[in-house]
N, C-alpha and C positions, 0 to 999 in steps of 0.2 A: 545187958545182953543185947548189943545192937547189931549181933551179929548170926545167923545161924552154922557151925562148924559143922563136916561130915566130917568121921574118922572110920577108919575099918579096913579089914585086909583088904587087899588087891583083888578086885573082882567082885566085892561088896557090891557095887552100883552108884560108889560117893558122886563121880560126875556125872552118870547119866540120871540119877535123884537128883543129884543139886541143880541142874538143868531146870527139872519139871518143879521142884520148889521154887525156883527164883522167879518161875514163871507166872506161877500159881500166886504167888506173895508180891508181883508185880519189883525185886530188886534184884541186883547186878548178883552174877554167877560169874566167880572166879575159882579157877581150877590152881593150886597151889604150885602143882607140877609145870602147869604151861604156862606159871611168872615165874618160876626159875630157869625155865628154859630160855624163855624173854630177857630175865636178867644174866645169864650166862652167856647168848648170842651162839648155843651149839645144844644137841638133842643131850635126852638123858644117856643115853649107851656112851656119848664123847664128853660127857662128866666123869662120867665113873670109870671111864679110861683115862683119863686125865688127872683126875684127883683123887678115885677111888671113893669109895664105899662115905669115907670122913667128909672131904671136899662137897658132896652132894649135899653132907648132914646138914654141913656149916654153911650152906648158903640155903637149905630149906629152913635154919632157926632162923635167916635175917629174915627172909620173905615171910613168913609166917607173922614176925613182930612186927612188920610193914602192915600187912592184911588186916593182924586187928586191930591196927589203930581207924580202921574203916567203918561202913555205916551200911547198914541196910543192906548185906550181902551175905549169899549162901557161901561159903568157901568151902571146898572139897579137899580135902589134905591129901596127900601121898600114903601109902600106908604105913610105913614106919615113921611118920611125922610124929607121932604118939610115943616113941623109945626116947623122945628128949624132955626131959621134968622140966624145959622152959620152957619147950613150944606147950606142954599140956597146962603149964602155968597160963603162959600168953593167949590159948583158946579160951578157958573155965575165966581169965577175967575180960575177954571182950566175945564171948558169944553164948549159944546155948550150945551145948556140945551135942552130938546126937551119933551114937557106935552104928556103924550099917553092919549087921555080920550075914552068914551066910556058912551052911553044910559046907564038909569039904571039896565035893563033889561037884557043886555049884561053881563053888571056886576054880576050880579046874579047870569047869567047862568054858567059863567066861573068859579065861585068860589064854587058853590053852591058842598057842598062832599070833599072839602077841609079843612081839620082837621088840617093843619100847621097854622092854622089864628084862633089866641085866639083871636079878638078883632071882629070878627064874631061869640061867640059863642053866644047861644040862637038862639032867632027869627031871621032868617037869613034877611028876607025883610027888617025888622026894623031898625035892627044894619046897612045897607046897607045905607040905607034913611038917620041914623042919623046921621053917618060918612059923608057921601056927604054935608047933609046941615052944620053939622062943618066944612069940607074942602071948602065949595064954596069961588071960589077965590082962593086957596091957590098955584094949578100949574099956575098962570097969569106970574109969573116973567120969566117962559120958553121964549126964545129965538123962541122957535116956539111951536104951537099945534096941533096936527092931532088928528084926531078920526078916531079911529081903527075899530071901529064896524061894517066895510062894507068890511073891505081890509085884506088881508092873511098877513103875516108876512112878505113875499117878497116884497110884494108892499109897507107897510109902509116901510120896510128899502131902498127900491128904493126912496119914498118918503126924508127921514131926510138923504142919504147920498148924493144924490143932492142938497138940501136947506143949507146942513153943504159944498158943494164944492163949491155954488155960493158965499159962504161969506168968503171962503176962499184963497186967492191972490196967484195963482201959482195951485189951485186945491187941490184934497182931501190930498192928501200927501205931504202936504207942512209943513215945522218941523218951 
């Protein structure tokens, strides 16, 4: 587990946690989203114009299998990074997985004027609601769960970098 992974809906906090853990844990924060936008060479909304909903999936499972062959890095997945039993295969063996979830309400709030998120557009409640009740269940394989909706960014990464050093033998910086 040389890796720490976020997973969680959209609006969980995966980037702005992976941020203050990486910081906190003194390693590289990579956001999954913004190396495929890196390896695409165009934003997310002209992926999913382009290739749709599939074309995004299959270059989020290469980036991902890229990622964990890495070291000492927070990576923040996309939300629906978790709907692929490889990518969830390729996190569980190169990282500690850790679910960020959040009320729906939260969620909402956080996303709601966020124009990077084609699979929110329209009715934002709606599209909200129906993602969740697709995803229910889907961050369970996490190694661990926190709900973010009460706690600042420092306190969840105080949170998963103490639960990632008691399961690790020698402490956080152990290779």
């Amino acid at each position: 587990m040389n890796n720490i992974v976020l997973v969680g809906f959209m609006g969980t906090g995966k980037s702005t946690v992976g941020r203050a853990l990486a910081e906190r844990l003194g390693w590289s924060f990579v956001d999954s989203d913004a190396r495929i936008v890196e390896k695409a060479g165009v934003d997310i909304p002209s992926i999913f114009a382009a290739s749709g909903e599939s074309g995004f999936r299959e270059l989020e499972r290469e980036v991902i299998g890229e990622l964990m062959a890495g070291c000492r890095q927070v990576v923040a997945t996309g939300g629906g990074a978790v709907l692929s039993e490889r990518n969830r295969e390729a996190m569980l063996g190169g990282g500690f997985v850790v679910a960020l979830l959040a009320e729906r309400d939260v969620i909402i709030e956080r996303v709601r004027g966020d124009a990077n998120r084609p699979l929110l557009a329209g009715d934002l409640e709606a599209r909200v609601d129906k993602l969740l009740a697709e995803r229910a269940g889907a961050y369970d394989f996490a190694h661990l769960s926190i709900d973010t909706g009460g706690m600042t960014p420092e306190e969840a990464a105080r949170v998963i970098a103490e639960a990632y050093a008691a399961r690790r033998p020698g402490g956080i910086h152990a290779e």
